[in-house]
C-alpha positions in Angstrom: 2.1 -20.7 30.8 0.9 -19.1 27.2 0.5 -15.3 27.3 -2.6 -14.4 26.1 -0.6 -12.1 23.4 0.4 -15.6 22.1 -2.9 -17.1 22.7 -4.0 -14.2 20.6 -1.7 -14.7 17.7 -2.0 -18.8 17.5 -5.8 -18.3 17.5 -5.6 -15.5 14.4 -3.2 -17.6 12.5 -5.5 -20.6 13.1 -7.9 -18.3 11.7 -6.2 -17.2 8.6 -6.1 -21.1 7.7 -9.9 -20.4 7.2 -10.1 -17.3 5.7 -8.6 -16.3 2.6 -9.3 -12.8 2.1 -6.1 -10.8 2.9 -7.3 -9.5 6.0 -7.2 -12.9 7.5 -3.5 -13.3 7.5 -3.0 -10.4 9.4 -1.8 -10.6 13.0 -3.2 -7.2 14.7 -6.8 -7.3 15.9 -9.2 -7.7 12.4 -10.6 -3.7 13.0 -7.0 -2.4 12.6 -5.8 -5.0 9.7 -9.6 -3.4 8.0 -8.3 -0.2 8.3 -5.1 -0.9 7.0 -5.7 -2.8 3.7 -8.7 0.1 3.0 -5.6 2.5 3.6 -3.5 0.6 1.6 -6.1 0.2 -1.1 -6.5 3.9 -1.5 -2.9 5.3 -1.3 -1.8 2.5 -4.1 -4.6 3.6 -6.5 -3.1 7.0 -6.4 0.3 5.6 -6.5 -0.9 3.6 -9.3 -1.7 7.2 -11.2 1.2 9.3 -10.2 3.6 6.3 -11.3 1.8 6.0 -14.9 1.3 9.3 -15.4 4.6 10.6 -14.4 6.2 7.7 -16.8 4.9 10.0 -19.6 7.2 12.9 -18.1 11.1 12.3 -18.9 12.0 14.5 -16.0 9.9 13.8 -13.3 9.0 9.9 -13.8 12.3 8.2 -12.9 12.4 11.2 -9.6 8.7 9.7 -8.9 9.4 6.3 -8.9 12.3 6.6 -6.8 10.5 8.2 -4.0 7.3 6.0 -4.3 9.6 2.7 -4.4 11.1 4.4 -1.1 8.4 4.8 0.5 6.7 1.3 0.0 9.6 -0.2 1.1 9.3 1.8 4.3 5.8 1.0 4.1 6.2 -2.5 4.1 8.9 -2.6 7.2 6.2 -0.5 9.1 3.5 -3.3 8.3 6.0 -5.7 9.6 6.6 -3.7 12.6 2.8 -3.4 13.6 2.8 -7.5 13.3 1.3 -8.2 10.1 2.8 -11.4 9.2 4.6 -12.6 6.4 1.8 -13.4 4.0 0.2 -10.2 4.0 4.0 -8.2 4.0 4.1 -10.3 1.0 0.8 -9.3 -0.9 1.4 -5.8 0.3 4.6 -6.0 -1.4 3.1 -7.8 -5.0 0.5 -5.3 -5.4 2.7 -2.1 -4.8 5.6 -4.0 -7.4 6.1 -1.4 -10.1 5.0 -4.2 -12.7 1.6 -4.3 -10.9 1.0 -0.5 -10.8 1.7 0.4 -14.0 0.3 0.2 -17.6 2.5 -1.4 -19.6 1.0 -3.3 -21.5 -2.0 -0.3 -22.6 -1.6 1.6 -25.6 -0.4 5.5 -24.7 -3.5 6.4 -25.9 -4.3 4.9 -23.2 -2.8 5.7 -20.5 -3.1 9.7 -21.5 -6.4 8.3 -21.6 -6.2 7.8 -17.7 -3.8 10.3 -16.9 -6.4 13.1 -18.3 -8.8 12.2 -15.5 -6.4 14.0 -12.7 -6.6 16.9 -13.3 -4.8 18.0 -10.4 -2.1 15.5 -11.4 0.5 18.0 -11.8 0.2 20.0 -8.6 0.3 16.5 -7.2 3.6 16.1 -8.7 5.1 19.3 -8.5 4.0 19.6 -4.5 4.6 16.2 -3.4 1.0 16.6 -2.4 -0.3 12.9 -2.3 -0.7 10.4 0.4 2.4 9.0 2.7 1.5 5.1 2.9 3.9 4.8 6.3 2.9 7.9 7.6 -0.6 6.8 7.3 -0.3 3.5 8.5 2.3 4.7 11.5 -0.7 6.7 12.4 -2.8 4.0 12.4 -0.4 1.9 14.4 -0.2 4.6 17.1 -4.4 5.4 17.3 -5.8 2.0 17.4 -8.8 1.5 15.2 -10.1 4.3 14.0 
């Protein structure tokens, strides 16, 4: 006999053969997979400025990176661990790659440009004070749909 956990999973990844949005290739139930890619969404915009704005810092860039790089990986063992499958680990992983986040290809004009539009960018920095992606999504995990 099938557990209906299985059932569950077969008929989601039966699903995702249907859907290609990222959402679909997710295993949890589609309210909690929602909530996590608009999670994920947010926290790697702002990863997406610290990391390009802290590249223009000789001090505090490589420090940055190091603990953002960290913490996606953790991130990305935590998605595992709430049953997101493969696929969407995956895409998780290709949108938080350094390469994708930052601006290397934009003039520094540019990207002081960019960086100019935070202005609490600094405290941000100097504080720590942004957004933990496995914290967030651990809380997720242990609330359910929110």
């Amino acid at each position: 006999m099938i557990s209906s956990r299985r059932t569950i999973q077969c008929a989601l990844i039966s699903a995702s053969c249907y859907l290609p949005s990222l959402v679909a290739h997710a295993q949890p139930l589609p309210d909690v997979a929602q909530e996590v890619t608009a999670v994920i969404d947010e926290v790697l915009e702002q990863y997406r400025v610290i990391l390009n704005c802290s590249a223009t810092l000789p001090t505090s860039g490589p420090v940055m990176q190091d603990y953002l790089d960290r913490g996606l990986q953790d991130a990305a063992e935590v998605l595992h661990d709430m049953g997101f499958g493969a696929v969407f680990v995956a895409e998780f992983r290709r949108r938080a790659d350094f390469g994708t986040l930052l601006m290397a290809d934009s003039p520094f004009s540019d990207v002081i440009a960019f960086c100019n539009e935070f202005p609490d960018l600094e405290l941000w920095i100097v504080r720590l004070d942004y957004r933990n992606l496995s914290d967030e999504l651990l809380e997720i995990a242990n609330s359910g749909p929110s």
